[in-house]
N, C-alpha and C positions, 0 to 999 in steps of 0.2 A: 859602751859609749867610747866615741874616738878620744885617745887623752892626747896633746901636743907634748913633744921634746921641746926642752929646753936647750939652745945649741952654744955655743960658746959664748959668751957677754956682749953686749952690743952697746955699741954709744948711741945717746940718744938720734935718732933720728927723726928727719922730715918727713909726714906723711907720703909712699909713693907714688908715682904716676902710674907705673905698672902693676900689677899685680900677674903671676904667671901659676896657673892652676896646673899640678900635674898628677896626674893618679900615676903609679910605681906599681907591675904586677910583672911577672918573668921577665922582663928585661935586662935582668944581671949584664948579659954580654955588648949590650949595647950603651949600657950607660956611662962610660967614663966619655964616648967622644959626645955626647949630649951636654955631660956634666959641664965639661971643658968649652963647648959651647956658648953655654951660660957665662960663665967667666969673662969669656972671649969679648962679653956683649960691649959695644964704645958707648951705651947708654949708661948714663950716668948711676956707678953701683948703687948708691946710696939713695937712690929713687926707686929700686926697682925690686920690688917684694916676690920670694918665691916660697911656693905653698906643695912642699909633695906629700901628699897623700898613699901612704902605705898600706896598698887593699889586698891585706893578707898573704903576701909575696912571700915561697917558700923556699925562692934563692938568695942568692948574694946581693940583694938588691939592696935592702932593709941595712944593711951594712953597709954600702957602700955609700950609700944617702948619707946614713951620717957620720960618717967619716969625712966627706965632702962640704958636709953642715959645717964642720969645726974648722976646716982650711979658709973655706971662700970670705973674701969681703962681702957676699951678697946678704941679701936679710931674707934669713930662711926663716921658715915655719913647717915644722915635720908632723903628720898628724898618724896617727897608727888607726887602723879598726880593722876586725876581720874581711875578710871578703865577699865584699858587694857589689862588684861590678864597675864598669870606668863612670855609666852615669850614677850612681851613689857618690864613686869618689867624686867626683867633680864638683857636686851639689853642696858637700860636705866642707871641702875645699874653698867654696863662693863664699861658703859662710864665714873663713878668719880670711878673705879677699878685701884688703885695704886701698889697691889702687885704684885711680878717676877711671884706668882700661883695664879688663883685664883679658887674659889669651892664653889659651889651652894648649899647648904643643905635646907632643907626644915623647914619651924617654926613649923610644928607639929610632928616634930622627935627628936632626941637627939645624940649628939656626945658624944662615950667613951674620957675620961678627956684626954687620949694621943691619939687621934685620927691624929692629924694635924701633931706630935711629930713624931708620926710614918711612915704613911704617905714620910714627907720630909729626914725621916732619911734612907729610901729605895733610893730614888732619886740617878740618876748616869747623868753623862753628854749625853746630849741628848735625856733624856727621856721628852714625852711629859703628857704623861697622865700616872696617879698613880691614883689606882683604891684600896677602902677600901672593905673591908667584913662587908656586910648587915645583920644583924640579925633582924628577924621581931616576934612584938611583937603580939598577939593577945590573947584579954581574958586572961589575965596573963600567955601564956603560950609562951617560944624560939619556935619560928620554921625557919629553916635555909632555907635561900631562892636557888629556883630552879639551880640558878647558882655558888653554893655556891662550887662546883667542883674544879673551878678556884683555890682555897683556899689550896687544901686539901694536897699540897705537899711543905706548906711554900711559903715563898718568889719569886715569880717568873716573873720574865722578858721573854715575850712573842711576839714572830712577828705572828701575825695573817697572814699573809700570807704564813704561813707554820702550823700555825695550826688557820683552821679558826673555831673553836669551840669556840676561844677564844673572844666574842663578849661582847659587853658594852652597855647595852640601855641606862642607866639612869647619870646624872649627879649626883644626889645628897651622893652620897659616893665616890666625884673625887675632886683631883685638876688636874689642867690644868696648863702648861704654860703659863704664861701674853700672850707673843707673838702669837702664836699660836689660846689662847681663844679668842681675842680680834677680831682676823681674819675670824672670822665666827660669823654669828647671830644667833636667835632661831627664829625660823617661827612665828608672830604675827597674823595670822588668827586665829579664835577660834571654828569654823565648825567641825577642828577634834582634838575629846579631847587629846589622848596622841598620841606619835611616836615624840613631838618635842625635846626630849632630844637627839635621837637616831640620825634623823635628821640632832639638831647639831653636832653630837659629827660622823657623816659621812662624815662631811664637813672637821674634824680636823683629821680626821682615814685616808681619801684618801691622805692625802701628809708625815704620817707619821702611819705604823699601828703596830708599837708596843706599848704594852700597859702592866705597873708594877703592878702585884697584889699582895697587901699587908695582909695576914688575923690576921697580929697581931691590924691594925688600924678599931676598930670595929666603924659602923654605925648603931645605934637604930632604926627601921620602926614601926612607930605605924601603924596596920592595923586595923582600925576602925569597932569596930562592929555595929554600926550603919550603914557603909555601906555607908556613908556620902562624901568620899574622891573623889576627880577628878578623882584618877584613877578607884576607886569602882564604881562611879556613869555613867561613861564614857560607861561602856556596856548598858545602857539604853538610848542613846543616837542614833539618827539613821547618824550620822554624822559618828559614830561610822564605820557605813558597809557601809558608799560612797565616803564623803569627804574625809577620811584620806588614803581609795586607789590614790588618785588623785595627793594630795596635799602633803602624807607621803612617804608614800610606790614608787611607783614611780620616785617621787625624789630622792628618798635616794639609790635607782639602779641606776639614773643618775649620783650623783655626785661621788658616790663608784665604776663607772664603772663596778658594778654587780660586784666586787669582790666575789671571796667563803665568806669570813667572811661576807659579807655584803647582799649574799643569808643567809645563816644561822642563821642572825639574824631576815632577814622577817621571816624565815620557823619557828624560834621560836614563833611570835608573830602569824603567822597563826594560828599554834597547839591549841592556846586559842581560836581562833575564831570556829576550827572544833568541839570542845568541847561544846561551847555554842549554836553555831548552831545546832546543832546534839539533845542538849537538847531542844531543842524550845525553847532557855531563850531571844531569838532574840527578839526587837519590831517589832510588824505586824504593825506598821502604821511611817508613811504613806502608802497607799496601793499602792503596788509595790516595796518594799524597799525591798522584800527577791530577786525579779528575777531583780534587780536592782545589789543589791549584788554577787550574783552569777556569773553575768557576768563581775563586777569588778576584784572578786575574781578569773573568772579562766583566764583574761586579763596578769593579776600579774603575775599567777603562770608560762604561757605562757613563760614568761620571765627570769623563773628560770631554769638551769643546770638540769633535770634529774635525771644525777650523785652526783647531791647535796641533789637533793630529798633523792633516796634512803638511803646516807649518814648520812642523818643527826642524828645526836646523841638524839633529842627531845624526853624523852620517853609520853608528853604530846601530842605529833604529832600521834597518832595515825596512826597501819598498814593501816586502812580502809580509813583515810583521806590521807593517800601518794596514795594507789592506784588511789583514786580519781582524786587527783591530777596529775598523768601517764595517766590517761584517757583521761583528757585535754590535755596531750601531742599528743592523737593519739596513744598509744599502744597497741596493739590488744588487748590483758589481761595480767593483772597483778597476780601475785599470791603470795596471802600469805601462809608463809611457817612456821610451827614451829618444831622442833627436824630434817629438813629437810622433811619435809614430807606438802605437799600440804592441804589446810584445807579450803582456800578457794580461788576463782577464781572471777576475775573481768575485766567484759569482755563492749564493747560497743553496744552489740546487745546481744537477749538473745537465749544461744544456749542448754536451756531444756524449757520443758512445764513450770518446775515450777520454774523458776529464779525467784530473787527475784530483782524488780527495785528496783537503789540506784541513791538516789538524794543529790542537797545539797542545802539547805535553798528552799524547793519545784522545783527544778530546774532537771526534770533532767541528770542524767551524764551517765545511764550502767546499768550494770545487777550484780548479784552475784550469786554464787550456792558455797554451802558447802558439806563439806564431802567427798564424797567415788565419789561422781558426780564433784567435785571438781579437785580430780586428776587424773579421767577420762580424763576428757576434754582439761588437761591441755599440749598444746603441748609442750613446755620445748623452748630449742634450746636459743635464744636470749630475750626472754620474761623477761620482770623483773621480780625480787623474793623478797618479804618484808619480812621481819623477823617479827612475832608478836610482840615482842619487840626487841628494840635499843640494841646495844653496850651501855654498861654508858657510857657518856663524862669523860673526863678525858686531863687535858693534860701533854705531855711529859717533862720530864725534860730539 
């Protein structure tokens, strides 16, 4: 059983506003500018509760935690247990979570010093989830993360179910409502490395789906160039192309009742799969995992709108992986279109000498022909039409 540290003495305190979950697992080298972060925070210390959870860390971590315990003004709570993974710790963590919000950041990133500040100075009644702007760091250089769109018009308060563009995988640039956060768990199997943030936060989206996104409240992402990170290391994993159909994806259509936002947020996390598959960057082993894969994958897609396909704003989704995907629907051919003009055609039987087969992960799906043969063959009428690329996302005021 997890026992708590006891950290240095504490004056009595006021219930917090915040509450900050952190599960602690190799991150030794990155924790003092996380620490100091904390510190840093201009929300008021003596409101703001933090909970690290030590999930069996067999570096420097576990020492430096509380070492940091006995210095800060903050109101820590150290919890120890063996190693269970970041959703155990987290769940584990909810549980001595005293604050009205609470928000999971991760020990080897960094909050801007009014992160939290700003954050709960957006807040209106009834809001459940208030979401920061991610800025990700790599090799010393900003680069704005894929969904940074969300951001681009200020302040805004959004019901996903009128624009489902507006999706949220990740916890670690959120608070949450106590009520609400406490109501839902994080998946503790550890077969499929990510999709558990999304997961939970599908659980807290189905009974409320708006969601406040702030881009004055910035969040640090260190993107490791070693390559070393859960989520970096997570493509090399074959749990990656089985389990997390089963056990993510699937679920997360169950409990969202396949809402639009909650298609669009699979079809985002697909577009990285067609990319990597496409590149061979797949593991070939165990042997069978690619035609294992494929039929995972077109299981899922199976159960996606279409109309969501074609839609979707993902310019990483690639035209040739939507058609792919219309194929698994059953449609006779798809065709991609650019300036209006047909360029290529994809069909499920091949209807020149020299189509060319198109598969996915060895699997395959069809045929293609380009060119002039392309919008020959193309009969028009109700056949879907892909745009080479997307509309930008964007959403409305």
């Amino acid at each position: 059983m997890p026992a708590p540290l006891a950290g240095a003495p504490r004056m009595r305190r006021r219930p917090p506003l915040v509450s900050l979950v952190i599960p602690v697992y190799g991150v030794a080298p990155y924790l003092p500018r996380f620490l100091s972060s904390l510190d840093a925070q201009d929300h008021p210390h003596h409101r703001l509760q933090v909970v690290l959870v030590l999930d069996g860390a067999c570096d420097d971590s576990p020492r430096a935690c509380r070492s940091w315990a006995r210095r800060t003004d903050l109101d820590v709570e150290i919890i120890e247990t063996d190693n269970g993974g970041q959703g155990r710790a987290r769940n584990l963590g909810m549980e001595r979570a005293r604050g009205q919000w609470i928000g999971f950041p991760d020990p080897d990133d960094w909050l801007a010093p009014d992160f939290l500040t700003r954050l709960l100075a957006a807040r209106r009644r009834g809001d459940v989830l208030l979401a920061g702007r991610t800025l990700i760091h790599q090799d010393g250089a900003e680069i704005p993360h894929p969904l940074d769109f969300r951001f681009q018009g200020g302040t805004a308060r959004v019901d996903a179910a009128r624009q489902p563009q507006a999706i949220q995988l990740s916890v670690h640039e959120c608070l949450i409502r106590g009520k609400e956060a406490r109501s839902a768990r994080f998946p503790e199997d550890r077969e499929a490395p990510t999709f558990e943030d999304a997961l939970y936060l599908g659980r807290i989206r189905a009974r409320n789906q708006r969601i406040t996104c702030v881009p004055a409240a910035v969040y640090h992402y260190e993107k490791r160039s070693s390559g070393d990170s859960a989520v970096q290391a997570a493509w090399s994993r074959p749990g990656r192309y089985t389990t997390q159909f089963r056990t993510r994806y699937q679920p997360y259509l169950d409990v969202t009742g396949a809402a639009a936002w909650a298609q669009q947020t699979i079809l985002y996390d697909l577009g990285w799969y067609a990319g990597t598959v496409d590149r061979g960057q797949m593991p070939t082993e165990p042997e069978g995992l690619g035609a294992e894969h494929a039929g995972l994958m077109r299981e899922l897609v199976r159960r996606l709108d279409p109309r969501q396909i074609l839609r979707s704003p993902w310019g990483h989704l690639s035209a040739g992986a939507r058609a792919r995907m219309l194929l698994w629907h059953d449609a006779p051919e798809v065709a991609i279109v650019r300036d209006g003009a047909v360029v290529q055609l994809y069909t499920p039987d091949a209807r020149t000498w020299d189509a060319e087969p198109v598969d996915y992960a060895g699997v395959p799906v069809g045929y293609r022909v380009t060119g002039q043969d392309a919008e020959r063959l193309y009969s028009g009428g109700e056949a879907p039409r892909v745009p080479v690329w997307p509309r930008r996302p964007r959403l409305a005021p």
